[in-house]
FITIKOL-464906 format. One line per field, with one value per residue: residue number from 1; x, y, z of N, C-alpha, C in turn. Coordinates in steps of 0.001 Angstrom, whole numbers, always signed. Example, Ala and Ser with C-alpha at 12.3 -4.5 7.8 and 13.67 -1.06 7.14 Angstrom:
2
k 1 2
n.x +13190 +12850
n.y -5690 -2250
n.z +7800 +7080
ca.x +12300 +13670
ca.y -4500 -1060
ca.z +7800 +7140
c.x +13200 +12900
c.y -3300 +30
c.z +7800 +7870
// end
This chain:
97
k 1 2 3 4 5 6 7 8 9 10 11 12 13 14 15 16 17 18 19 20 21 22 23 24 25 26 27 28 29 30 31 32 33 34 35 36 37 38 39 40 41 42 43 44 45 46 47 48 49 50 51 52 53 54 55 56 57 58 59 60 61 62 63 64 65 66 67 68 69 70 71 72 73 74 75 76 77 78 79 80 81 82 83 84 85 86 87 88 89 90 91 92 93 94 95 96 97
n.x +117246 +115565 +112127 +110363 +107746 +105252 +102651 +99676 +97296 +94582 +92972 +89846 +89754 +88388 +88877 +91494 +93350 +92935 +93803 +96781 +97572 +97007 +98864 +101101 +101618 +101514 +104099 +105876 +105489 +105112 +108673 +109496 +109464 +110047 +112425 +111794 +112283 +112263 +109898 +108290 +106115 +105025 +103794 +102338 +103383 +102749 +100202 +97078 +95828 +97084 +98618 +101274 +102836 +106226 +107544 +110355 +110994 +112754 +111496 +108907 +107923 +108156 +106563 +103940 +103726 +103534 +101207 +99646 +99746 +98878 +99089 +98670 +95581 +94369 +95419 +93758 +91092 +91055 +91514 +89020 +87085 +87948 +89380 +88944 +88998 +90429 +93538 +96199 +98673 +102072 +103997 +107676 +110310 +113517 +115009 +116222 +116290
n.y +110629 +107239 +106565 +103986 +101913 +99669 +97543 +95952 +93099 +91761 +89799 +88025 +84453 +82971 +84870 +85181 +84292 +86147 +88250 +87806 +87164 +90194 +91754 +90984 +91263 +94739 +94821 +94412 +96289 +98343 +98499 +99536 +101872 +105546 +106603 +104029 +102007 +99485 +97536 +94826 +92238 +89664 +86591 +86108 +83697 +83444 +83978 +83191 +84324 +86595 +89174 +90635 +93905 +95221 +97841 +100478 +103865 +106554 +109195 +111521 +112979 +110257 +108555 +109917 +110664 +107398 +106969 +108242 +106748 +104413 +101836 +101826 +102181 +100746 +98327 +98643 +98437 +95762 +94499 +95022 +94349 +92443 +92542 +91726 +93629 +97279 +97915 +97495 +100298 +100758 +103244 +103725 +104284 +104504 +102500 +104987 +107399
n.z +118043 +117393 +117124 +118524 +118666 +119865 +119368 +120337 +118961 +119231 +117766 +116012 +116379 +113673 +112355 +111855 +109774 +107479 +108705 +108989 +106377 +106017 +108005 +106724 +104449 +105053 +106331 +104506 +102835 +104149 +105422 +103062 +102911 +103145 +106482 +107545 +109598 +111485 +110953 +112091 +111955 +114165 +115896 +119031 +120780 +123576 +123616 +122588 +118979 +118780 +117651 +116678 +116666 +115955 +115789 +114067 +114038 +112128 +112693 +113907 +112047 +109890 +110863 +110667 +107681 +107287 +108008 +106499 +103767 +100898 +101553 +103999 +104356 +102780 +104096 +106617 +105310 +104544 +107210 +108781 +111225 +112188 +114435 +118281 +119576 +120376 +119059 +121389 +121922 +122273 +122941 +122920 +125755 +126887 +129468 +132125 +130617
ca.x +116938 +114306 +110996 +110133 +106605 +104907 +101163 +98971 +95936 +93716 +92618 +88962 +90120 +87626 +89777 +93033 +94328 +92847 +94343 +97814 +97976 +96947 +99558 +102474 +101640 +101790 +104989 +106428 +105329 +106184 +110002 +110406 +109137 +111898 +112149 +110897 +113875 +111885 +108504 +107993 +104816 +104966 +102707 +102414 +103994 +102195 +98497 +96538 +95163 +97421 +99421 +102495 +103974 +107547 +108155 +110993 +111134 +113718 +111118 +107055 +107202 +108279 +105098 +102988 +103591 +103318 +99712 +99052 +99926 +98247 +98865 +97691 +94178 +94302 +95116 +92750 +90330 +91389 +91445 +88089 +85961 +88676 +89934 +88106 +89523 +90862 +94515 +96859 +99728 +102844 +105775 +108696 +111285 +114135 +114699 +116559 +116497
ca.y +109311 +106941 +105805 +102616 +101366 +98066 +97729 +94140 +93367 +90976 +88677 +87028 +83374 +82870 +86108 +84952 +83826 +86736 +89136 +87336 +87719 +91525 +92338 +90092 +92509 +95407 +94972 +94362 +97107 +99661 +98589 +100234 +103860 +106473 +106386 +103159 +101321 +98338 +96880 +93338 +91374 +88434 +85697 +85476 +81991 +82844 +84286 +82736 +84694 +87795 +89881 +92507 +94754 +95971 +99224 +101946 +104789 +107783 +110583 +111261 +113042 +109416 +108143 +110731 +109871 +106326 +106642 +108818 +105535 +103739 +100792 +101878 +102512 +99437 +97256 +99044 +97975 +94342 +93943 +95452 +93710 +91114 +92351 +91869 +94570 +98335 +97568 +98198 +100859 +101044 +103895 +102966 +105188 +103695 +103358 +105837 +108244
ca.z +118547 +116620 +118085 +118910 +119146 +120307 +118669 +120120 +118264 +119804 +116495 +116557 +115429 +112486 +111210 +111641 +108508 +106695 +109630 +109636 +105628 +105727 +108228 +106567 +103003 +105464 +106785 +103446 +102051 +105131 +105528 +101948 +103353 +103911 +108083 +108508 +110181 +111440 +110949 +111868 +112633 +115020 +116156 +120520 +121490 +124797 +123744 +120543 +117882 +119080 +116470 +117616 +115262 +116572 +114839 +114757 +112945 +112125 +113495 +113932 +110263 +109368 +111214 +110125 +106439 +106968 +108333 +105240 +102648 +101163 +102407 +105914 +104289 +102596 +105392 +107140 +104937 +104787 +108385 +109352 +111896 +111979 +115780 +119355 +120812 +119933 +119606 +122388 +121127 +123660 +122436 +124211 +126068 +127231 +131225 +132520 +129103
c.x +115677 +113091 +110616 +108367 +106274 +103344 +100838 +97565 +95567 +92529 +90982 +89657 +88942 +87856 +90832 +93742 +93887 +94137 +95922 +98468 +97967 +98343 +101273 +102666 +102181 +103081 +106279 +106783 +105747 +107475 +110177 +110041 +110330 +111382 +111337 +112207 +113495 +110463 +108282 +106728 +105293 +103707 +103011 +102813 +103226 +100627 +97992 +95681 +95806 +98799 +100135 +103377 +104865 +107916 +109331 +111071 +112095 +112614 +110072 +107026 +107083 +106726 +104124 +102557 +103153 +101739 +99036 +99343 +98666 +97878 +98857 +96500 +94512 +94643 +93868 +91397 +90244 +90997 +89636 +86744 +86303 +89543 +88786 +88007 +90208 +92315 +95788 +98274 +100869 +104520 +106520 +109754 +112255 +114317 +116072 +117243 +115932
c.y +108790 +106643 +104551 +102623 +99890 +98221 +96214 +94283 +91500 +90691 +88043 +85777 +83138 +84254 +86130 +85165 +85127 +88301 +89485 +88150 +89516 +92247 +91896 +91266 +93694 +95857 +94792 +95388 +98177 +99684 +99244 +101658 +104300 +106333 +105282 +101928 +100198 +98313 +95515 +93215 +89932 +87962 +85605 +84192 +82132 +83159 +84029 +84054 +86351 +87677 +90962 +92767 +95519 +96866 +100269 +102736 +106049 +108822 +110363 +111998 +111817 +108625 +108740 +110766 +108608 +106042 +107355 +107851 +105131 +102351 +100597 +101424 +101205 +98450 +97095 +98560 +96755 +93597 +94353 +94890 +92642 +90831 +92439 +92859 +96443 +97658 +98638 +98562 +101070 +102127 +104099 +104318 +103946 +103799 +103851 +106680 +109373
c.z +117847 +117639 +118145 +119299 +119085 +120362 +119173 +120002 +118782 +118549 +116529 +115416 +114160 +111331 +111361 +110881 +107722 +107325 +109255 +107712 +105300 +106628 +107672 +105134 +103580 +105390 +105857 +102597 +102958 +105280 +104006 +101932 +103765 +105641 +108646 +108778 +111035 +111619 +110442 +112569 +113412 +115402 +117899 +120477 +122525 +124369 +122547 +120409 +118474 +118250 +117544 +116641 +116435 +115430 +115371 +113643 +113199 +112852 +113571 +112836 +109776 +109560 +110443 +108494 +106294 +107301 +107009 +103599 +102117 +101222 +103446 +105385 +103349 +103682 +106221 +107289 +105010 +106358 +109290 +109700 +111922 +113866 +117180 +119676 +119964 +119891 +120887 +121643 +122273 +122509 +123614 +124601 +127072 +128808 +131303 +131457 +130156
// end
């Protein structure tokens, strides 16, 4: 069964646009990793300057590689001192799994 995670990053607006392009490269560049079976970025419709990456992946080796890229550690870099907040990470289980 794959994993599913749900990542929201709480944006300061005067780092938006730099934010919005670092995770749009991201997510470009992670869908072409082996086990990465979705990674999209979205924009909130209900909360400004909030980012949510919907990820799934074939396994946690698949994860575990993808944090070892480097275009993690480049994003990383890109985005740094660009969010309010730690971001909130949610891995999903389905109900009644």
């Amino acid at each position: 069964m794959s994993i599913q995670i749900v990542v929201v990053f709480d944006v300061r607006p005067e780092h938006f646009d730099t934010a919005v392009a670092a995770f749009r490269d991201l997510a470009a560049r992670t869908i072409e990793e082996e086990g990465a079976l979705r990674f999209d970025a979205f924009l909130s419709q209900g909360r400004d300057n909030t980012v949510v990456l919907v990820e799934e992946w074939a396994d946690q080796d698949a994860i575990d590689q993808h944090m070892k890229e480097d275009c993690v550690r480049e994003f990383l870099d890109r985005v740094e001192g660009c969010f309010r907040s730690e971001a909130t990470v949610h891995r999903l289980e389905a109900v009644g799994a």
